[in-house]
N, C-alpha and C positions, 0 to 999 in steps of 0.2 A: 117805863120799866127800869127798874134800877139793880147792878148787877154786879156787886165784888167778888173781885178774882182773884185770892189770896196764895195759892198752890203755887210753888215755885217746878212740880212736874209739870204746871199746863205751861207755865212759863217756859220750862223747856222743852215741850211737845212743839208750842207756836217758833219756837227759834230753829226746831226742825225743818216744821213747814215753811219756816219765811226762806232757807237755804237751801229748800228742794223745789220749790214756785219753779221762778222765774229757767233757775238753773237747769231743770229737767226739761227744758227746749233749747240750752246752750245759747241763749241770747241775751245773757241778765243785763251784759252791755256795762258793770259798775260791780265795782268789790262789795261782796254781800254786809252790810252792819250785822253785826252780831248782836243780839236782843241780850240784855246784863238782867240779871238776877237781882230784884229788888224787893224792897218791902212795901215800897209805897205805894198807896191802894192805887187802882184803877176803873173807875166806875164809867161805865155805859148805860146810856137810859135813851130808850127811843119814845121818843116824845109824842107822836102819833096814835102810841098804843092806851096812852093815857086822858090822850082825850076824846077818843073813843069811848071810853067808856065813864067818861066825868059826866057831872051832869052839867050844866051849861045851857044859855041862850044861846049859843052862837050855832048855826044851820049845821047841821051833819052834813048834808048831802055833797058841801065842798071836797070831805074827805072819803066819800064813799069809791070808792073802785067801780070798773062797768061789771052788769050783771051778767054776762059773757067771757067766757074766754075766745077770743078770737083774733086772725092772724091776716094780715092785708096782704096787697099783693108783694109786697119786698121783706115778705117773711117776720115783719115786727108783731108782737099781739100782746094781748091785755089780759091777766088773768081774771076770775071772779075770786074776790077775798073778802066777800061775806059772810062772816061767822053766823052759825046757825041762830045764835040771840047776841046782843050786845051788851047784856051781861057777865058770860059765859070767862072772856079774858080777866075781866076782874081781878080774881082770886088767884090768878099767874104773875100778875103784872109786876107788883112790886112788894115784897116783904118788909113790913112796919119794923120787923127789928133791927134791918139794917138803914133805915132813916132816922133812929131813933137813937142811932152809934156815930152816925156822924158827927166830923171835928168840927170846930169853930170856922173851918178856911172858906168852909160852905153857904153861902146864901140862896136860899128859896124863896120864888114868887110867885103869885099866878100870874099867867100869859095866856090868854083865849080859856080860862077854867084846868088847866094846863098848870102841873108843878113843876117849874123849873130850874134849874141852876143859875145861880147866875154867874159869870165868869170874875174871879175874884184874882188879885196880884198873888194872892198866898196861893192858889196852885195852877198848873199848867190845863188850860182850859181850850179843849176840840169842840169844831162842830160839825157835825158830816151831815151835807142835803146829799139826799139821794132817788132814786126808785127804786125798783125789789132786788136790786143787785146789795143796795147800800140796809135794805131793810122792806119788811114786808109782813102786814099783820094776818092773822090765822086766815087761810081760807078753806071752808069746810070739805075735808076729803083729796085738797088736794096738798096744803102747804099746813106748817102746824107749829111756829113758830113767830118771834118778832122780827127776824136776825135777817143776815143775804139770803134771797133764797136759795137753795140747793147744797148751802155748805151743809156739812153732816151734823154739824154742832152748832149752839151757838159764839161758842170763843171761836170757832173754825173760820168766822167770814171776813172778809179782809180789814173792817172797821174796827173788829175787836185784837184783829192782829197788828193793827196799827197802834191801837190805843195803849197795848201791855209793850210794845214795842217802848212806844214814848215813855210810860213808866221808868223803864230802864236808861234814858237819856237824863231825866233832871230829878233833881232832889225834891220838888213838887209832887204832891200828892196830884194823878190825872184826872179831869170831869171830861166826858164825852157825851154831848148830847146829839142823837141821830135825829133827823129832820127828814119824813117824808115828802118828797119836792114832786110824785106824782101828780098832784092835784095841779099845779104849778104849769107841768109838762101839757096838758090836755087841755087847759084850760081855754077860751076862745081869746080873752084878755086877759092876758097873764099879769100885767102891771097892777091889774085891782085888788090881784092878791098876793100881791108882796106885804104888804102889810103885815100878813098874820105872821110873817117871820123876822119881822123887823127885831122884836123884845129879846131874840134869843143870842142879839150881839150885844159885845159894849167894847169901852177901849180896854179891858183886861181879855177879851178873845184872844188867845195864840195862836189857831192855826185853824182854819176852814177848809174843807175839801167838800167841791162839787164834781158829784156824777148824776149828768143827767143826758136826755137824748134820746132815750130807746122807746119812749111814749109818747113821739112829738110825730103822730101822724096825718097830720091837717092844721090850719092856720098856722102858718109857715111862713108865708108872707111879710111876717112881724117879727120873725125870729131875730135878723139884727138887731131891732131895738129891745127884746125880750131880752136878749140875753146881759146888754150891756147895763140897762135896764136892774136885773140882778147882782151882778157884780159891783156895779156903782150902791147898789144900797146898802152891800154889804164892805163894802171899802170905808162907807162915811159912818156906818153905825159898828164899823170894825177898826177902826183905823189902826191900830196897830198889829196885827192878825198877819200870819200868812198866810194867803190865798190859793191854791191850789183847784186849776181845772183839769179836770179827766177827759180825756177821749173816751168815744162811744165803746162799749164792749162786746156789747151786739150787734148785729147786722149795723155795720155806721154809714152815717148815709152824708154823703159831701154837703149839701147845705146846712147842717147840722153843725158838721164841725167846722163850717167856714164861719158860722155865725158864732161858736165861740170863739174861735183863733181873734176874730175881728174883737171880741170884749176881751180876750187878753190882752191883743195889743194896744186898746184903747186905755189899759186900766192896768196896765204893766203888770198882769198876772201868768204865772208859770203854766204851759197847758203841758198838763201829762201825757206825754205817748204813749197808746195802748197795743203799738205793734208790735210788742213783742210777745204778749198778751193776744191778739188775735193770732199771728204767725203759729202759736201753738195750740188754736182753740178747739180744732176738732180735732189731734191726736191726742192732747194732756190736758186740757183746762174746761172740755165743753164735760158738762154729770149725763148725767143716761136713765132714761126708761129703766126700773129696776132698782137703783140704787136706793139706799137704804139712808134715811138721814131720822135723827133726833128731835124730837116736841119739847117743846113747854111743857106739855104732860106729862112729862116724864119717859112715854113711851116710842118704841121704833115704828117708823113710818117708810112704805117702801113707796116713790116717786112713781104715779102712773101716768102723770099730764106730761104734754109734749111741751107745752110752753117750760113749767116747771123745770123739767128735763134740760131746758136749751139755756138754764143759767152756769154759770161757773161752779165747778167742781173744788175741793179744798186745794186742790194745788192750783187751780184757777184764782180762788181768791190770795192764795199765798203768793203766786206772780203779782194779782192788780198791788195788794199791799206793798210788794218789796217795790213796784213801780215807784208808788203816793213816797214809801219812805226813801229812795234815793234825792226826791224834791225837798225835801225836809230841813229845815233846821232850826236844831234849839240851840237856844241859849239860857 
């Protein structure tokens, strides 16, 4: 999905949100950055969504979601986010006019049938892995977008508030590429499938950010070497990148985040704390049964699933964001 955001109002709609996140629990803990009014594009493209519906030899079923929503005993669950056809995203996903405006800074390849960016010195190059917090593809009747779930927008979720954020730090035009890391999280052997994320580093990456954890409910066992595992592959095919790990934002569960604290320290990567972020999740950051959020269709969608419901709300993601950007820095 590819997505410029040219509006210097949303620009300063997101510089509201990023000042009222964290601060409407009084624990921002760090002087707010102020987000700069710039010209220079900012593109996000969540890379999952596209290959989805590429055609390709490569197995879908790596990427497919469970066919259940359901929730274990320490309250973690899984949504179902299979679109009624796998055609249907298609025609949302990415608009040819704006692939076909692109500057020279930009290189495209295929990765897994997969159009990608490739990170170039000519501009400041993100790549965010995640689960449905960091992005999440349609799920019929309950979710209706690419984007975090439960922001009301898509510029509203904390990935796109990061990325127009970065715009306003460097003279760089921004690429952000979102990496669906579910498949990753579930997986029994997670190491087999590093691979498919290897092509989306190189040494012109500037900054990664991992959220992962809230779908790690079984094969557990492996987790210290999973995690280290991914941080090491993306250190050697990132080398000069900063690295950023998240704490969990849902229900977090101690051997989860002990096994990344262990690959940060291993790999002298920054883990982000999400307490400040949880400490206000069920008064100001947790969405709700009811609310009202935005599609790719263009149309309003009111939130009736519980899981849905139990993601971060836009001042939710505007805290985890002003979190990632306190860790930050460009040059």
């Amino acid at each position: 999905m590819k997505k410029k955001i040219y509006s210097n109002l949303i620009l300063m709609m997101c510089a509201v949100f990023l000042f009222a996140g964290c601060a409407a629990n009084g624990n921002t803990g760090e002087t707010q950055q102020e987000v700069q009014e710039t010209e220079h594009k900012s593109e996000v493209r969540s890379a999952f969504v596209e290959e989805k519906v590429t055609e390709t030899t490569e197995p879908e079923e790596a990427l497919q979601p469970e066919d259940d929503t359901s929730a274990t005993a320490d309250g973690r669950g899984e949504l179902n986010t299979e679109p009624e056809t796998e055609t249907e995203p298609a025609t949302e996903a990415v608009p040819e006019t704006e692939t076909e405006t692109e500057t020279e800074t930009e290189t495209e390849t295929e990765i897994n049938g997969v159009k990608a960016i490739i990170a170039s010195d000519k501009t400041f190059d993100y790549v965010a892995l995640g689960n449905s917090v960091t992005c999440n593809d349609v799920a019929e009747g309950n979710w209706w977008g690419s984007w975090g779930m439960a922001a009301s927008s898509e510029e509203k979720d904390y990935i796109h508030l990061v990325a127009r954020w970065l715009g306003g730090q460097t003279p760089k035009d921004v690429t952000t590429t979102v990496l669906d890391l579910k498949k990753w999280e579930v997986a029994q052997n997670r190491n087999a499938i590093l691979a498919d994320y290897e092509g989306y580093f190189n040494e012109h990456t500037d900054l990664v950010t991992i959220q992962t954890g809230e779908n790690i409910t079984s094969f557990k066992e492996t987790l210290g070497s999973d995690y280290n595992s991914l941080v090491k592959l993306i250190k050697e095919k990132a080398p000069n990148a900063q690295i950023l790990m998240l704490g969990e934002t849902l229900w977090p569960s101690e051997d989860i985040e002990a096994a990344k604290r262990g690959a940060c320290a291993a790999y002298g990567v920054p883990f982000v704390e999400m307490t400040d972020f949880l400490n206000g999740y069920e008064a100001f950051y947790r969405s709700a049964i009811g609310a009202v959020v935005s599609g790719a269709d263009g149309g309003q969608h009111t939130i009736t699933n519980e899981v849905v419901a139990a993601h971060p709300n836009d001042e939710g993601m505007a805290c985890i964001a002003q979190l990632v950007i306190n860790h930050i820095s460009v040059h």
